[in-house]
C-alpha positions in Angstrom: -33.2 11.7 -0.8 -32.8 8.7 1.6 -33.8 8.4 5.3 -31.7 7.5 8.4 -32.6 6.9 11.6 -31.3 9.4 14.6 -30.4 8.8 17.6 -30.1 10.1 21.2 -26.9 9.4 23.4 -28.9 6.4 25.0 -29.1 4.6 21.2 -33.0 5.4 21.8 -34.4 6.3 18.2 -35.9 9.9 18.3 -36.7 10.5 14.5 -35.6 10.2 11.1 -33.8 12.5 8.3 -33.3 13.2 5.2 -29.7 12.6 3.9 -28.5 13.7 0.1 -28.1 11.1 -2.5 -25.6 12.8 -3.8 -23.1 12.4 -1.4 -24.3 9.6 0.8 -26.1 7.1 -1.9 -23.6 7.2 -4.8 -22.5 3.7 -6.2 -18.4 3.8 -4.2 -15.5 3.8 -6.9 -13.2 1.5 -4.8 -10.1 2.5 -7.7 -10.6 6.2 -6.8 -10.8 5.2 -2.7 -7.3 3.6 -2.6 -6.2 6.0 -4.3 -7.0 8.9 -1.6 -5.2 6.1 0.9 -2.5 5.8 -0.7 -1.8 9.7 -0.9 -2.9 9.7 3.0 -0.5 7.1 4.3 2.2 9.2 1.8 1.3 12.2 3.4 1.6 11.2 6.7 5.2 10.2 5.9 7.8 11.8 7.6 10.9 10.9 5.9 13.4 11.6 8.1 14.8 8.0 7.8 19.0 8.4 7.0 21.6 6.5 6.4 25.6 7.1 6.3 27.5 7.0 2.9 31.1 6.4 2.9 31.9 9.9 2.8 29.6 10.4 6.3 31.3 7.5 8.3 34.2 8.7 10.8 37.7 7.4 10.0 38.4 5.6 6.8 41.3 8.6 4.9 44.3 6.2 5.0 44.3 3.5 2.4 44.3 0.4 4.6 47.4 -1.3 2.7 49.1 -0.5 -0.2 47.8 -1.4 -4.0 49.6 -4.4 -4.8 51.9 -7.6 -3.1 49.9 -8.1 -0.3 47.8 -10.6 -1.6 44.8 -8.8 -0.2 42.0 -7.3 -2.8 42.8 -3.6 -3.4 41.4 -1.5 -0.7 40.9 2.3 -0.7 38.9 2.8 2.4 38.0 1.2 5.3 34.5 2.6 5.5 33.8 1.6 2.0 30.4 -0.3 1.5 31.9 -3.7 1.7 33.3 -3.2 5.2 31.7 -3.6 8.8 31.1 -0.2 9.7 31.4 1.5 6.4 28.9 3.4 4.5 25.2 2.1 3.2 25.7 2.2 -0.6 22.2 3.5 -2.2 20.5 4.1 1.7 17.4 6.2 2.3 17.9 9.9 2.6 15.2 12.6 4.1 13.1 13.2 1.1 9.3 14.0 1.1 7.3 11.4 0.1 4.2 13.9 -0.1 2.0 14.6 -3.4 -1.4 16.3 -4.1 -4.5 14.3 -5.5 -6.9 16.5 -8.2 -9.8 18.2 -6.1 -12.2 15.8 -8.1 -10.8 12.9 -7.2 -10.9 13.8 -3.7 -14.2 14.6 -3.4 -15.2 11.4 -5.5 -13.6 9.2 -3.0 -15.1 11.3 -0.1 -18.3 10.4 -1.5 -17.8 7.2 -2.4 -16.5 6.3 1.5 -19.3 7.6 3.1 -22.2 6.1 0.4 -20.1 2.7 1.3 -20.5 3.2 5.0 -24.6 3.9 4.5 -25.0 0.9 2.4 -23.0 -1.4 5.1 -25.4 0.4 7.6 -21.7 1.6 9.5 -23.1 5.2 9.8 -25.2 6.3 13.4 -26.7 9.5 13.3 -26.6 11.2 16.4 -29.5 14.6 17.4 -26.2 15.3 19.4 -23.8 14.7 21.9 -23.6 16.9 25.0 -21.3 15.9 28.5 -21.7 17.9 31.9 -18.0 17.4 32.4 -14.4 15.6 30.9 -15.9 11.8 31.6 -14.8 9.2 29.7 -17.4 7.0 30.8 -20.0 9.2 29.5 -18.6 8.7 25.9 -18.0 5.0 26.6 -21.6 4.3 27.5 -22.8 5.8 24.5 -20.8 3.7 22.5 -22.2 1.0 24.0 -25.7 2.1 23.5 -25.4 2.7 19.7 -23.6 -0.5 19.0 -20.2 1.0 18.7 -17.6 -0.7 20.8 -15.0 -1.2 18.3 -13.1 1.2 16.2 -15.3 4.6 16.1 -15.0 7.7 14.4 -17.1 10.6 15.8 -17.8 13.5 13.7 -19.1 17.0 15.3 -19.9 20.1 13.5 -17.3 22.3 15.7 -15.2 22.1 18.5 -16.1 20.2 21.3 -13.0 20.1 24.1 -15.4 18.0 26.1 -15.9 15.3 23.9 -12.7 14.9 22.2 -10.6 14.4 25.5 -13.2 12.0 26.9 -13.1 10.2 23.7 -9.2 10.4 23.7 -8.7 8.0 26.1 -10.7 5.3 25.0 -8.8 2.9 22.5 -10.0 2.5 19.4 -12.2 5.8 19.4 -11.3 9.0 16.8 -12.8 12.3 16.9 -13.3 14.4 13.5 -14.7 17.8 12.5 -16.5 18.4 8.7 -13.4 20.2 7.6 -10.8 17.4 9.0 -12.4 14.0 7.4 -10.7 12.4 5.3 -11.0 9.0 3.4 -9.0 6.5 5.3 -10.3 7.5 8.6 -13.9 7.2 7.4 -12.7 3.8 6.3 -10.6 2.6 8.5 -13.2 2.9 11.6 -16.1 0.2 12.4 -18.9 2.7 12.7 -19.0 5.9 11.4 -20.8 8.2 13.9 -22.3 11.7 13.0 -24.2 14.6 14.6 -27.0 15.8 12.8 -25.7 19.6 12.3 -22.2 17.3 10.6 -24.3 15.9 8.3 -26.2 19.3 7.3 -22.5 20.7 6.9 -21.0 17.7 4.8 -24.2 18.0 2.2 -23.5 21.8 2.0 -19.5 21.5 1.2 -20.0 18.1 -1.1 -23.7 18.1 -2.2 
């Protein structure tokens, strides 16, 4: 067990906790990290990108001149490749770009994100995060107060309407929930902020 400091909404200390070893002090396999990128950015793919083949382009039946004594290459089409306005030879088509990483894997580089974001001292524990109303400026003072002005990803342990449309509309900011987090997220953020009751749930799913 390791202890981390937690702190109020004001970025005043109030105590300190236990956190698992297991899942946040682990040495991070950086190979096993890109790898759960990599499938993320290939999820989040659409592939919808298309492009027209010869066959797709409108116009083009009637052989443009006939085979030979012109003095012109032979010509079948004039929506063949080589033309303006033909077809794309070998163009993208919708396809899905998706695949599925093994369950250990996963939860290796889950492990191995947040251990890197304790050791870079990236992680703020919050005792939790509670708004009167929708206010923006509620979410960005307490930014401000833990240290967190740049990119931020706030973890809660369940829904929380209040705080994810005040955090919405400040740039930079992401909100999470246990079940939703995900590798390059964790990564990809400056400081990696978490209520206490997240932190109980992520040691029970990945302890």
């Amino acid at each position: 067990m390791s202890r981390i400091q937690v702190f109020d909404m004001a970025g005043n200390e109030v105590k300190k906790m236990n956190i698992s070893n297991e899942v946040f002090g682990i040495e991070p396999n950086e190979a096993v990290m890109h790898a759960a990128v990599v499938n993320y950015l290939a999820n989040q793919r659409q592939g919808t990108q298309s492009t027209l083949t010869r066959t797709e382009v409108r116009g083009g039946g009637r052989k443009p001149w006939r085979q030979k004594g012109t003095g012109h290459a032979r010509q079948g089409s004039i929506r063949a490749p080589q033309w303006t306005h033909g077809g794309i030879a070998l163009g993208p088509k919708p396809r899905d770009y998706s695949y599925s990483l093994n369950k250990k894997v996963k939860r290796l580089a889950l492990k191995s994100a947040l251990s890197s974001k304790v050791a870079a001292k990236d992680m703020i524990v919050l005792d939790k995060i509670e708004l009167e109303g929708y206010k923006t400026k509620a979410v960005a003072d307490m930014l401000k107060a833990l240290g967190a002005e740049g990119k931020a990803l706030i973890v809660m342990p369940e829904v929380n309407q209040k705080v994810i449309k005040s955090a919405n509309n400040i740039e930079g900011v992401k909100t999470a929930l246990v079940n939703t987090l995900n590798v390059y997220d964790i990564l990809n953020c400056d400081k990696f902020i978490v209520v206490v009751e997240a932190v109980k749930k992520i040691e029970e799913v990945y302890a």
